[in-house]
C-alpha positions as CSV (number, residue, x, y, z in Angstrom):
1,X,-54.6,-96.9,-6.5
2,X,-51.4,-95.2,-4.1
3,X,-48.6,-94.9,-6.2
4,X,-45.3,-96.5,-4.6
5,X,-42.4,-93.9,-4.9
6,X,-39.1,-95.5,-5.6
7,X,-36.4,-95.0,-3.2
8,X,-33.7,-92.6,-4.6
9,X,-30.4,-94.7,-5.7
10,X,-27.4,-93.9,-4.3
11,X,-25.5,-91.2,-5.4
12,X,-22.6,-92.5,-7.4
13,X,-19.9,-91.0,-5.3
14,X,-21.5,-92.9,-2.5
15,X,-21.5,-95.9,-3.8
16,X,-17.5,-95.5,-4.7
17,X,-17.2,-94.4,-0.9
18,X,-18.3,-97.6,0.2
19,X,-16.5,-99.6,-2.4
20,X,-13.2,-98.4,-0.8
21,X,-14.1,-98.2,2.7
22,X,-15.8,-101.8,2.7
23,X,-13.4,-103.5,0.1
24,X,-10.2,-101.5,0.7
25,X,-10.6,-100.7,4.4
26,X,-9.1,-97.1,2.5
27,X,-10.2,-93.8,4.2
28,X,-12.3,-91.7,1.8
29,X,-14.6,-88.4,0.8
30,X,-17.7,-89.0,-0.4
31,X,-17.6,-85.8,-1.9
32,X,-18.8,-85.2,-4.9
33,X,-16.5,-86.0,-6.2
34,X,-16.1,-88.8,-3.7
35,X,-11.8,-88.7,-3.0
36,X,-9.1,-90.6,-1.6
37,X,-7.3,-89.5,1.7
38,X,-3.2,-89.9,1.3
39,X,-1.1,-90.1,3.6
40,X,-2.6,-93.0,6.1
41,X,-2.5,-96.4,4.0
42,X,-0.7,-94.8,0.6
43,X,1.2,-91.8,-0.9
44,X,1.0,-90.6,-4.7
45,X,3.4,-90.0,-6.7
46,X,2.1,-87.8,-9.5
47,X,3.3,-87.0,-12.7
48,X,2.3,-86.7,-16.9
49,X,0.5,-89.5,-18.2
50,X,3.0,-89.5,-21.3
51,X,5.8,-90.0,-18.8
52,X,4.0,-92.2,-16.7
53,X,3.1,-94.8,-19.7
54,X,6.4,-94.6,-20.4
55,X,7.1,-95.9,-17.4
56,X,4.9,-98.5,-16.7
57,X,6.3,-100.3,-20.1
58,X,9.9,-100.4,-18.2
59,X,8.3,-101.9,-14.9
60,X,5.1,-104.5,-15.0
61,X,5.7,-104.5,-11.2
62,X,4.5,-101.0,-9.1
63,X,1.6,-100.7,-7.0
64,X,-1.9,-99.9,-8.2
65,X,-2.1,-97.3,-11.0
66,X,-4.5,-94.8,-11.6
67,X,-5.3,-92.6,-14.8
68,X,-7.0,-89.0,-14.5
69,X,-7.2,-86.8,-17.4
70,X,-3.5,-86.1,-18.5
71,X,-2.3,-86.8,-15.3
72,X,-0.9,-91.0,-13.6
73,X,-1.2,-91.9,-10.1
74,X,1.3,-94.2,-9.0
75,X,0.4,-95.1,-5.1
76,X,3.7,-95.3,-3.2
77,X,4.3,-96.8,0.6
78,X,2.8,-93.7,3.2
79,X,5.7,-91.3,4.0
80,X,7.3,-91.4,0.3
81,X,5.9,-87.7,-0.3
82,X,8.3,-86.5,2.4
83,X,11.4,-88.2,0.7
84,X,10.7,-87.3,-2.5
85,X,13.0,-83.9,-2.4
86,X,15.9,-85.6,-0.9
87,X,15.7,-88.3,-3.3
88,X,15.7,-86.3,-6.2
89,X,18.6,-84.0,-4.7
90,X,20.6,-87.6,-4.2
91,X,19.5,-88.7,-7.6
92,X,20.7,-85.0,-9.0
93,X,17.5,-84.5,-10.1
94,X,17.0,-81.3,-7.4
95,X,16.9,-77.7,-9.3
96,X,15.5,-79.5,-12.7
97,X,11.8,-78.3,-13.6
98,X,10.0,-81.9,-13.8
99,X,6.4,-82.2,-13.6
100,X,6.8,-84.7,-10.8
101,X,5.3,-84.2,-7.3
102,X,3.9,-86.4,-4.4
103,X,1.0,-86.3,-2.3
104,X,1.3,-87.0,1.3
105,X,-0.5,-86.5,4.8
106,X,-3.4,-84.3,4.2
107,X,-3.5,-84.6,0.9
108,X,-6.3,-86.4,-1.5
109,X,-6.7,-87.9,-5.0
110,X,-10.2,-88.5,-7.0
111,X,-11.2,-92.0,-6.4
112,X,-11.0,-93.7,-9.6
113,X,-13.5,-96.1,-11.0
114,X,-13.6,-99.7,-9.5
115,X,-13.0,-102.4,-12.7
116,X,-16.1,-103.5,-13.9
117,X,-18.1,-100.2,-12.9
118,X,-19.7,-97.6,-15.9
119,X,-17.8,-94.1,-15.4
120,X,-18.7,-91.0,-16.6
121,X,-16.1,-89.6,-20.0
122,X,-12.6,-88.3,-18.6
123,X,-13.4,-90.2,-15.2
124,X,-10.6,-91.1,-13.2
125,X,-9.7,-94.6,-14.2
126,X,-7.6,-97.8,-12.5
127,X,-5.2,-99.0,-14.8
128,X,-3.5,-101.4,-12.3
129,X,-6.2,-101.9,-9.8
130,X,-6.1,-102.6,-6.1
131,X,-7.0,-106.2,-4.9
132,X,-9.9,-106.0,-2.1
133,X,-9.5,-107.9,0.7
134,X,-5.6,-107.7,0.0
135,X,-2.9,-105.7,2.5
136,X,-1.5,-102.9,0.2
137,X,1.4,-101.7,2.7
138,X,3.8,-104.8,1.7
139,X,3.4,-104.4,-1.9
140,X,3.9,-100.7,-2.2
141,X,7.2,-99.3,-3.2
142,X,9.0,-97.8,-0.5
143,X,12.0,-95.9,1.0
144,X,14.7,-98.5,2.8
145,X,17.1,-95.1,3.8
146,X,20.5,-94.4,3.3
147,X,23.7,-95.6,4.4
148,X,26.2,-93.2,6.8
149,X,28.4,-93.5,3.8
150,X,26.2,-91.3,1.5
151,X,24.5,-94.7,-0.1
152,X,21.3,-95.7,0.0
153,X,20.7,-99.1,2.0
154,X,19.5,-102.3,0.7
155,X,20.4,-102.2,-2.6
156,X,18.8,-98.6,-4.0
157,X,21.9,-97.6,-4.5
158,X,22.8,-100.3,-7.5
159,X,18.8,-100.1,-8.3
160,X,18.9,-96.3,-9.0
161,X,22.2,-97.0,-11.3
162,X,20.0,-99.4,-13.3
163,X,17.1,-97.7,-13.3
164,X,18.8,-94.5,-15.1
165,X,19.8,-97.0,-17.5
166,X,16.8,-98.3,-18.1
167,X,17.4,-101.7,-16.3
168,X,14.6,-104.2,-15.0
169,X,14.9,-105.7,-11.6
170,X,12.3,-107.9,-9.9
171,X,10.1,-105.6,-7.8
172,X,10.6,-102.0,-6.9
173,X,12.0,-99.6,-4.2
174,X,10.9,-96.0,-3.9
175,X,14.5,-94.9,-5.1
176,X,14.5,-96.8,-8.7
177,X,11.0,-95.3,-9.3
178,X,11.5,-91.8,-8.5
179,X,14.7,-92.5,-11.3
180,X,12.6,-93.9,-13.6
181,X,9.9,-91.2,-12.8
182,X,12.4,-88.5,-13.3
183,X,14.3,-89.3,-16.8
184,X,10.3,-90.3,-18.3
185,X,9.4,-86.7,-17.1
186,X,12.6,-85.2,-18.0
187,X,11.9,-87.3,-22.0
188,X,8.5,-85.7,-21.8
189,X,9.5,-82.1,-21.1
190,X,12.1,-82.2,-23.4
191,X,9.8,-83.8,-26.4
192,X,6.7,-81.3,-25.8
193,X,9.4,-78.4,-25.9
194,X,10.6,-80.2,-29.9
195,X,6.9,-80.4,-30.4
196,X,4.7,-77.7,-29.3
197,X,1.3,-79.7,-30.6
198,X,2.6,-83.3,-29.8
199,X,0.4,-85.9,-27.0
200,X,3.1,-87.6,-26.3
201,X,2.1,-92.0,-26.6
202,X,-0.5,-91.6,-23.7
203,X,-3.3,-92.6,-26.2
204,X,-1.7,-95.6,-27.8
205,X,-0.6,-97.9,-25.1
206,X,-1.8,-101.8,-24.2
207,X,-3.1,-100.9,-20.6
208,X,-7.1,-101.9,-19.5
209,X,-8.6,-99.3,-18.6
210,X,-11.7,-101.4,-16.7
């Protein structure tokens, strides 16, 4: 009786490959481990995940949101890695040590699980999740420039003034969440340095992590 070898299965990373290249139209690595390419479709913003809950609970509108290890993905419209300097030197942020960078042309991130998919322990997560089949350009935050008198256009300027005071506005320009970004990171620096052996709330908040 011939024995009927079972095809090998598909490698996990490229399965996730094709999950964003076929559902997402997003440019990827297959890896291992499979990664996303920034700085086509999308930017990162980067930055603690203690700081980063913190500011997800001030703003239920960003783009999608992704979780790896002790570190939150916020994806930001493409070209937001280059303005990040300037807008924290505007936002008088520039010179302070945050844990806050961006990730631009060239760079990549770990593809998180899709929802619904099993991940391995400590696997990069989606905690707000891309829509397939849905343009992600128009719904990213993003930089509307600044005025020849020193302001920025649009409205940032009054949206950066709230955000440092913790306001809530309907949707969100690149400005008001590099300002939020910056005081959670600053609020995070400043309570690890109180208390050497303390997590921060990254463990305790309301956000699905499938």
């Amino acid at each position: 009786m011939a024995l009927t070898v079972p095809q090998p299965r598909a490698s996990l990373d490229g399965s996730l490959a094709q999950w964003y290249e076929r559902g997402l139209g997003w440019a990827v690595s297959a890896g291992p481990p499979a990664q996303l390419l920034t700085g086509l479709r999308f930017d990162v913003l980067e930055l603690p995940a203690s700081a980063g809950f913190a500011l997800l609970e001030r703003y239920a509108q960003t783009g999608p949101v992704a979780l790896a290890g002790g570190r939150m993905r916020l994806l930001v419209a493409a070209g937001s890695a280059d303005e990040l300097p300037g807008l924290l030197d505007w936002l008088e942020w520039g010179g302070v040590a945050l844990d806050l960078r961006a990730l631009g042309a060239g760079g990549r991130m770990t593809a998180p699980v899709p929802p619904g998919w099993a991940g391995s322990r400590g696997a990069a997560v989606w905690l707000r999740p891309p829509e397939p089949g849905c343009e992600i350009e128009a719904r990213l935050p993003s930089f509307t420039g600044f005025t020849q008198c020193g302001g920025a256009g649009d409205g940032d300027a009054s949206d950066a003034s709230r955000a440092a005071r913790g306001g809530h506005a309907a949707g969100l320009s690149l400005v008001r969440l590099v300002a939020a970004a910056a005081t959670e990171c600053h609020r995070a620096r400043l309570f690890h340095a109180k208390s050497p052996g303390g997590t921060g709330n990254a463990g305790t908040q309301p956000f699905c992590f499938s």
